[in-house]
C-alpha positions as CSV (number, residue, x, y, z in Angstrom):
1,X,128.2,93.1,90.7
2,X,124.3,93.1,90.2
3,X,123.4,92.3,87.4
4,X,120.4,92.9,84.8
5,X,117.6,90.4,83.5
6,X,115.6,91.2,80.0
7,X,112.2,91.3,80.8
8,X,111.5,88.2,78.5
9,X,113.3,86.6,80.9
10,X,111.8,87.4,84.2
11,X,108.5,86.8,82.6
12,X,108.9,83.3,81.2
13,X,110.7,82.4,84.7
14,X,107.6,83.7,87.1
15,X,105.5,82.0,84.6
16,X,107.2,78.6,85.0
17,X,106.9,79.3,88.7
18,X,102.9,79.8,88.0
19,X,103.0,83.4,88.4
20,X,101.3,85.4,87.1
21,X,102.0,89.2,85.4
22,X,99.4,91.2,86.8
23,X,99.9,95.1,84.6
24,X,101.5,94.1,81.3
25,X,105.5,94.9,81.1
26,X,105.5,95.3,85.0
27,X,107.0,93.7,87.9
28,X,103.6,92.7,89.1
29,X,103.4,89.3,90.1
30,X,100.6,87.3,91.7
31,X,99.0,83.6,91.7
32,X,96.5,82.6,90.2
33,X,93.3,82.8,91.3
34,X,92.0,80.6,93.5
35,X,95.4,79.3,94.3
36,X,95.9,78.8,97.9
37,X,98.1,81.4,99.6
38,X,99.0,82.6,102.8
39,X,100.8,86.0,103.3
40,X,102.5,88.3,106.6
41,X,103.2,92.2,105.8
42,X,106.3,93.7,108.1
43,X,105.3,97.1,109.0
44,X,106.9,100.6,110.0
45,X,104.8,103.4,110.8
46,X,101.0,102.9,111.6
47,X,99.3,102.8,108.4
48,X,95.4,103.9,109.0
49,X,94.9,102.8,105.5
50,X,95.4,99.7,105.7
51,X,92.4,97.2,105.7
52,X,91.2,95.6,108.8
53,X,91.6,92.5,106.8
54,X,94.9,93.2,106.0
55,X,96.0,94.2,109.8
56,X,95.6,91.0,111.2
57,X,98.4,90.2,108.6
58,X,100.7,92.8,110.2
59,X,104.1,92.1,112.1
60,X,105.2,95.4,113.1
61,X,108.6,96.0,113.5
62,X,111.1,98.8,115.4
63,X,112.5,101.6,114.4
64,X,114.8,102.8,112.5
65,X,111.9,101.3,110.3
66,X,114.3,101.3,106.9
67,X,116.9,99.6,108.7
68,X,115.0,97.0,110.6
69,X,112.8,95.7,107.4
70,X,116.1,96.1,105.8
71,X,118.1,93.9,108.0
72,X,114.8,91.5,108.2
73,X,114.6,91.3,104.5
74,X,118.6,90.2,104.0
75,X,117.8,87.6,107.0
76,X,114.8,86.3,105.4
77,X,116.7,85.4,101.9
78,X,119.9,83.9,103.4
79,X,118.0,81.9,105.9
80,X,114.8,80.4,103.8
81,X,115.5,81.5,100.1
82,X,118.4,81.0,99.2
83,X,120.1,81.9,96.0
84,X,120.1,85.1,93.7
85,X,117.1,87.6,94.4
86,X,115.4,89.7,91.8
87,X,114.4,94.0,92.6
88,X,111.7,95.3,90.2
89,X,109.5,98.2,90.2
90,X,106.0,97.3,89.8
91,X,105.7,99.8,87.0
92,X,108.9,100.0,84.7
93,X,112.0,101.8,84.7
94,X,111.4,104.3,82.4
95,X,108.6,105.7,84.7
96,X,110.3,105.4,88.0
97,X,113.7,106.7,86.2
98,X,112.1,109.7,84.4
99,X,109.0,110.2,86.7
100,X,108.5,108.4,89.6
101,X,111.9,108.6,91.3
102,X,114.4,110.4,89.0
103,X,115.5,112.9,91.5
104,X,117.0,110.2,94.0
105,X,116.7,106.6,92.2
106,X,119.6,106.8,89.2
107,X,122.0,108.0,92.1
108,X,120.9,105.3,94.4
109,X,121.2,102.5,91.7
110,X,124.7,104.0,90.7
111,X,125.8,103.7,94.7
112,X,124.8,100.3,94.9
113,X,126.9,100.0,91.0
114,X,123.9,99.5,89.0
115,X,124.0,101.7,85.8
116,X,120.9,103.3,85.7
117,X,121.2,105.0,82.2
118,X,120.8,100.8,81.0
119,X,117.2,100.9,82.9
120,X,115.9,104.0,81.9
121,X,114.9,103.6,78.8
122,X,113.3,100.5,79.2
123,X,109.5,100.5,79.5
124,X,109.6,96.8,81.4
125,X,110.2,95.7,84.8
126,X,113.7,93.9,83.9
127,X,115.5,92.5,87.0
128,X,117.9,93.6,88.5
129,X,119.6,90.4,90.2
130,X,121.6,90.9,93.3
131,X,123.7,87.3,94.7
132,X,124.4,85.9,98.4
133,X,128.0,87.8,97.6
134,X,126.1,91.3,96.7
135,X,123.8,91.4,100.3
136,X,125.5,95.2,100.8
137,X,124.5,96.4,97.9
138,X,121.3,94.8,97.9
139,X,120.6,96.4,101.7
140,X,121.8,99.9,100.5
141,X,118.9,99.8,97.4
142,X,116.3,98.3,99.6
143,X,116.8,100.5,102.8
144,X,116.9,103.4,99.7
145,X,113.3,102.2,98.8
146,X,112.1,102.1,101.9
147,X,113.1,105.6,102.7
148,X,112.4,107.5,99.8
149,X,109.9,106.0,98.2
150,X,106.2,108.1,98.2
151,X,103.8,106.3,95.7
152,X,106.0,103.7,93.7
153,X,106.5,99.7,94.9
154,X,108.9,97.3,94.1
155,X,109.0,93.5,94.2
156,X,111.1,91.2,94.8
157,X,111.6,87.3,93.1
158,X,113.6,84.8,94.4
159,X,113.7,82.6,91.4
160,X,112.8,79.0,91.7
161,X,111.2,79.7,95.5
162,X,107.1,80.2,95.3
163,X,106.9,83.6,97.3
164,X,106.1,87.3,95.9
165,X,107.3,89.5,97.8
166,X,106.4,94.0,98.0
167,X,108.6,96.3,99.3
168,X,105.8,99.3,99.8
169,X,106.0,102.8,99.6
170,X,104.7,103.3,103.0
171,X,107.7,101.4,104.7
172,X,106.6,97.8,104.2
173,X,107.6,94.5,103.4
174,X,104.8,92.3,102.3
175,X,105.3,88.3,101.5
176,X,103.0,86.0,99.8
177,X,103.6,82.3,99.1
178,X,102.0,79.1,98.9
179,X,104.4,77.9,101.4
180,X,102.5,78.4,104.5
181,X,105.7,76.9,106.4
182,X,107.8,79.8,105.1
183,X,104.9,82.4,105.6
184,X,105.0,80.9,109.4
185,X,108.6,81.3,109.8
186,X,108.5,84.8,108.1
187,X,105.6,85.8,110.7
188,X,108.0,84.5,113.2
C-alpha cells in the first residue's frame, strides 16, 4: 500500500542527495547551480510553447499519450532506478486538494488506496511513496496526472538516485540528472 513521507523528511533526503527546494514547502526540486546536468523531456501532443531550446530535448512519444508516458515511466524505474519512487505536487496538497484538482484528484488518490483526507490539509509537498510491488497503483495515479491535469505538476524522486524528474501538465515527462549515462538511456 503506498505510503506517505512528512515533508521534513523528503526535504532533508533531496538535500543529502544535493537537491535543492526550489518554492519553500513544495515538491520543487533542482541542482544547484552550476552543477552539471543533462536532461530529455517525453512528449505527447505538440507543445508550441515550448522553447526552441527545450525542443531539441524532446522525445516524442505515441498515442494514447497517458498510456505511453505511463508505461515509459514504470519501465524507466524498474529498469535504471530501482527501488521506492516518491509522487509530489510541486505546490502542496492542500492547494491541489482544495483548489487545483479537488474535483478529480481525492477520488483518484482513493483508487490508487491513498487517503486523500491525510494530504489535504497539509500545506507541504509530503511524498507519497509507491514500491516495485505497488507499479499498478503507481501507473493508475500517474496516467491520472497525465490526463487530467490543466496547470498543476508533479515530481517525482527516486531516493538515493540523482535524477529529478516532472510529470507536466501538458502530457509530459521531463528527467533531469547528473547521470548523463542514465539521461542517454532515457533518451533511448
Amino acid at each position: 500500500m503506498p505510503w506517505i513521507i512528512d515533508y521534513d523528511r523528503v526535504l532533508q533526503q533531496m538535500q543529502g542527495q544535493g537537491l535543492e527546494s526550489l518554492y519553500y514547502n513544495s515538491g520543487a526540486f533542482g541542482f544547484a547551480p552550476g552543477t552539471a546536468t543533462c536532461s530529455v523531456g517525453w512528449t505527447g501532443p505538440d507543445d508550441p510553447s515550448l522553447r526552441p531550446e527545450a525542443r531539441a530535448l524532446i522525445r516524442p512519444v505515441p498515442l494514447p499519450y497517458e498510456q505511453e508516458l505511463t508505461r515509459q515511466t514504470v519501465r524507466a524505474w524498474r529498469e535504471y532506478l530501482p527501488g521506492n519512487v516518491w509522487l509530489m505536487p510541486k505546490s502542496h496538497w492542500a492547494y491541489e486538494l482544495d483548489f487545483g484538482s479537488r474535483d478529480w484528484m481525492p477520488a483518484l488518490l482513493e483508487h490508487a488506496g491513498i487517503d486523500a483526507g491525510l494530504l489535504q490539509p497539509r500545506t507541504n509537498a509530503a511524498a507519497i511513496e509507491f514500491g516495485l510491488d505497488e507499479i499498478g497503483a503507481f501507473s493508475h495515479v500517474i496516467e491520472g496526472l497525465l490526463r487530467m491535469l490543466l496547470g498543476s505538476d508533479f515530481a517525482l524522486a527516486f531516493p538515493g538516485h540523482p535524477v529529478v524528474c516532472t510529470v507536466h501538465h501538458h502530457k509530459q515527462i521531463w528527467w533531469t540528472s547528473t547521470d548523463e549515462q542514465l539521461i542517454e538511456a532515457l533518451r533511448a
